[in-house]
N, C-alpha and C positions, 0 to 999 in steps of 0.2 A: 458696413458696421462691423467693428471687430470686436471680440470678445474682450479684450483689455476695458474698453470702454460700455460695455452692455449695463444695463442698470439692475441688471439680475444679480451680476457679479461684483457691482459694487455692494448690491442691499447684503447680498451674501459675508463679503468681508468685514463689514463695517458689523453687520453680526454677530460673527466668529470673537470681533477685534474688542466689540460690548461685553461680551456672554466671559471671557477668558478675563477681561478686568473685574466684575462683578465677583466670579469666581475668588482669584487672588486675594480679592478686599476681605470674603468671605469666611475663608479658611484663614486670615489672617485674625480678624476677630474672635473667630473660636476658637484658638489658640489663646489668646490673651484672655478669656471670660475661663479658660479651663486651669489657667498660672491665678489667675486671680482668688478661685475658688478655692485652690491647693493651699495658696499662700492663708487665706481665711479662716479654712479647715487647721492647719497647722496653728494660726496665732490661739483659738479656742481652745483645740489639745493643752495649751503652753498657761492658758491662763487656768483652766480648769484645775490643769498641777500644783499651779501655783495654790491657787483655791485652795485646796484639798492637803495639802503641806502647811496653811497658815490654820487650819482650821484641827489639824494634828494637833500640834502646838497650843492652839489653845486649850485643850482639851485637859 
């Protein structure tokens, strides 16, 4: 039996090969939920102004 083929070594890689995708998906998601949040927080700043300049105005 040789090590290439042992089923230790495949359970082993087929682990590593799950655990590093899972990862990537991972970190890719919380990147977009942390753009998405930025971009949210900025459009509220933007209307709030607006807000608050029409409401000048009418005054």
């Amino acid at each position: 039996m040789s090590i290439k083929n042992s089923p230790l070594v495949k359970g082993i890689s087929t682990g590593i090969t799950f655990g590093t995708a899972a990862f990537v998906l991972t970190s890719k998601m919380n990147k977009g939920k942390k753009k998405l949040k930025s971009a949210a927080g900025r459009a509220l700043e933007s209307l709030a102004e607006m807000v608050d300049e029409i409401t000048d105005k009418l005054r």
